[in-house]
C-alpha positions as CSV (number, residue, x, y, z in Angstrom):
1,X,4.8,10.7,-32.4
2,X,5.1,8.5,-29.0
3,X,1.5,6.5,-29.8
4,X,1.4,6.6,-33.6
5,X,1.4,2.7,-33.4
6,X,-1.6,0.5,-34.1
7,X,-2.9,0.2,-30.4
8,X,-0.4,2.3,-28.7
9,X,-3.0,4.9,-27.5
10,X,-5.1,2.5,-26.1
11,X,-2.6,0.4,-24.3
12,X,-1.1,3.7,-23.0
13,X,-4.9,4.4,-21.4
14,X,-4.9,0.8,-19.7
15,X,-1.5,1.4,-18.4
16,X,-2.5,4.5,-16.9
17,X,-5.4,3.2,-15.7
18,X,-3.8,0.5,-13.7
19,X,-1.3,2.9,-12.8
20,X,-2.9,5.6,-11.5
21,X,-6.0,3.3,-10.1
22,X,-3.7,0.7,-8.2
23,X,-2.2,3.9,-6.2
24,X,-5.6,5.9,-5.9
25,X,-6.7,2.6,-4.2
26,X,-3.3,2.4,-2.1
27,X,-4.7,6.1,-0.8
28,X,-7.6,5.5,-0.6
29,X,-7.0,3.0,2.1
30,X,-4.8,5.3,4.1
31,X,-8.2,6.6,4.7
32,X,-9.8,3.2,5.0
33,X,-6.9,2.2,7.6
34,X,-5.9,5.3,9.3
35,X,-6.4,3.5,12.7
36,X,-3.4,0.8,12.1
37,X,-1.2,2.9,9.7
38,X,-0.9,5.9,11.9
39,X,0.4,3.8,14.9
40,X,2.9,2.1,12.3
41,X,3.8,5.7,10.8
42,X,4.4,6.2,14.2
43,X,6.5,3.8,15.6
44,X,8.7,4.8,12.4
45,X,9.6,7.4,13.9
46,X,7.4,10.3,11.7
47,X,6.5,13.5,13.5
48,X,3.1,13.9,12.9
49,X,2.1,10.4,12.3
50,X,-1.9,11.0,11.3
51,X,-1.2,14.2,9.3
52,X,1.5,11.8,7.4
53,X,-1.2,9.0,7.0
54,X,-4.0,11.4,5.5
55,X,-1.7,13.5,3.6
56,X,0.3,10.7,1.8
57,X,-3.4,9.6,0.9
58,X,-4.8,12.3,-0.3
59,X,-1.4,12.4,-2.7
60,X,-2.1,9.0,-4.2
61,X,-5.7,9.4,-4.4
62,X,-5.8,13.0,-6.3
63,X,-2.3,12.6,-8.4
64,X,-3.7,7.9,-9.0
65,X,-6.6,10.2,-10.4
66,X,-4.6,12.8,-12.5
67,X,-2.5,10.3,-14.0
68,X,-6.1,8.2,-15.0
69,X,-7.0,11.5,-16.4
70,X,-4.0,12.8,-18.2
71,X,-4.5,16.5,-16.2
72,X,-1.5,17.8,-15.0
73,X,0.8,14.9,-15.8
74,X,4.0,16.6,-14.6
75,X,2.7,17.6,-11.0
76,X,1.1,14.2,-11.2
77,X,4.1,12.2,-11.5
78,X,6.6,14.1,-10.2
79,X,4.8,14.4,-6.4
80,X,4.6,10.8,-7.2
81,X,8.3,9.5,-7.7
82,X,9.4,12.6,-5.1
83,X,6.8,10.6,-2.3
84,X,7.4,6.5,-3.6
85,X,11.0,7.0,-3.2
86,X,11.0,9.2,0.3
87,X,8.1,6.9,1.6
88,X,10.4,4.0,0.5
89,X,13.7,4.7,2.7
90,X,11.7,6.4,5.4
91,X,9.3,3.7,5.8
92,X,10.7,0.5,5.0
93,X,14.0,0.3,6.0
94,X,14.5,-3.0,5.5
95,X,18.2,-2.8,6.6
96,X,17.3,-1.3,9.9
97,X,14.7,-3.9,11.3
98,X,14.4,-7.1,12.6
99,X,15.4,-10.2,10.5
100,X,12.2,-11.5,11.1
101,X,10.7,-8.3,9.4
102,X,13.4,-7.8,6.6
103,X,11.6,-9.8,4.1
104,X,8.2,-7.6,4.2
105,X,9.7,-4.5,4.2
106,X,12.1,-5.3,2.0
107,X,9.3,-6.4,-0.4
108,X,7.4,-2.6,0.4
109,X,10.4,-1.0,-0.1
110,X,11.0,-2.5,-3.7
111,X,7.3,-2.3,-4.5
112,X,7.6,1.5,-4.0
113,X,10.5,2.0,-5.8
114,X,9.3,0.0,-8.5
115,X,6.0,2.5,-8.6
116,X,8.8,5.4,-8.7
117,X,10.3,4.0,-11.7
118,X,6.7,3.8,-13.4
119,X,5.9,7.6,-12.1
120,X,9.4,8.5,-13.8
121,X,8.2,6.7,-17.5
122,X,4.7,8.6,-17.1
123,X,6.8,11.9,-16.2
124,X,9.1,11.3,-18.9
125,X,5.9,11.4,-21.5
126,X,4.5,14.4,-19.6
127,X,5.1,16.5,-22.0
128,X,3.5,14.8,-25.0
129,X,0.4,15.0,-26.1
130,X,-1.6,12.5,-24.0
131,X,-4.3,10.4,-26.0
132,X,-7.5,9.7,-24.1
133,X,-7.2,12.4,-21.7
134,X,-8.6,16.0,-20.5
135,X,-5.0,17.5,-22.1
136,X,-4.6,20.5,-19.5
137,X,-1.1,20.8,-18.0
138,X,1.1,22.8,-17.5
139,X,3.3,22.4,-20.8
C-alpha cells in the first residue's frame, strides 16, 4: 500500500540509505574520535563519559545499519528518536552555554532533533512491509 507508486520503493531504499548511513557514520566516529568527545561528554556533565561515547556509537552504528537493512525497524527507530532527542537536551543545551557557543550547539541541537523527527517517519512505517530489505522484525 505505502510504496505502490511508480518509484516509491526505490526512493524509500535511498532515503534509508542516507538515513541510516549518515548516522552509522556519526557512530562510527564516536569511535574514530573517542579521545576529544569523551572529554566534551565530560565536561557536560555525563557520568561515565567514555562508556557514553562508545555506547551512543555503537547505537548509531548497529540501529544507521538496521534501518539500511530494513531488520528490526521498530527497535531501530525507536532507540533512535529515544537517543537523538535525550542526546539533544543533554548535550547541547544551547540555552545553558556561552553566547559565544549558542550558535553551534544550537545548530547540534536542531540537527538531532531534526534526525528524531526522521527516526519517528521510519518508525511510523515500521510496521509495513519494507521493500528492499531482509523483512525480519518484530511485527
Amino acid at each position: 500500500m505505502a510504496f505502490e507508486t511508480a518509484g516509491s520503493a526505490e526512493l524509500f531504499l535511498l532515503g534509508r540509505l542516507l538515513f541510516g548511513g549518515v548516522l552509522a557514520f556519526t557512530g562510527l566516529n564516536h569511535f574514530l574520535n573517542a579521545g576529544g568527545m569523551i572529554p566534551y561528554a565530560e565536561a557536560k556533565g555525563l557520568p561515565a563519559p567514555a562508556a557514553a561515547v562508545y555506547g551512543s556509537g555503537g547505537l548509531l552504528v548497529f540501529s544507521g545499519l538496521l534501518v539500511i537493512l530494513g531488520a528490526y525497524p521498530v527497535v531501530a527507530a525507536g532507540a533512535l528518536a529515544v537517543f537523538l532527542v535525550a542526546s539533544a537536551v543533554a548535550m547541547h543545551d544551547f540555552w545553558a552555554v556561552p553566547e559565544d557557543q549558542q550558535q553551534d550547539e544550537m545548530t547540534q541541537f536542531l540537527k538531532n532533533v531534526a534526525l528524531a523527527g526522521g527516526a519517528l517517519v521510519v518508525l511510523t512505517l515500521a510496521g509495513t512491509s519494507w521493500p528492499y530489505s531482509v523483512g525480519v522484525g518484530l511485527f
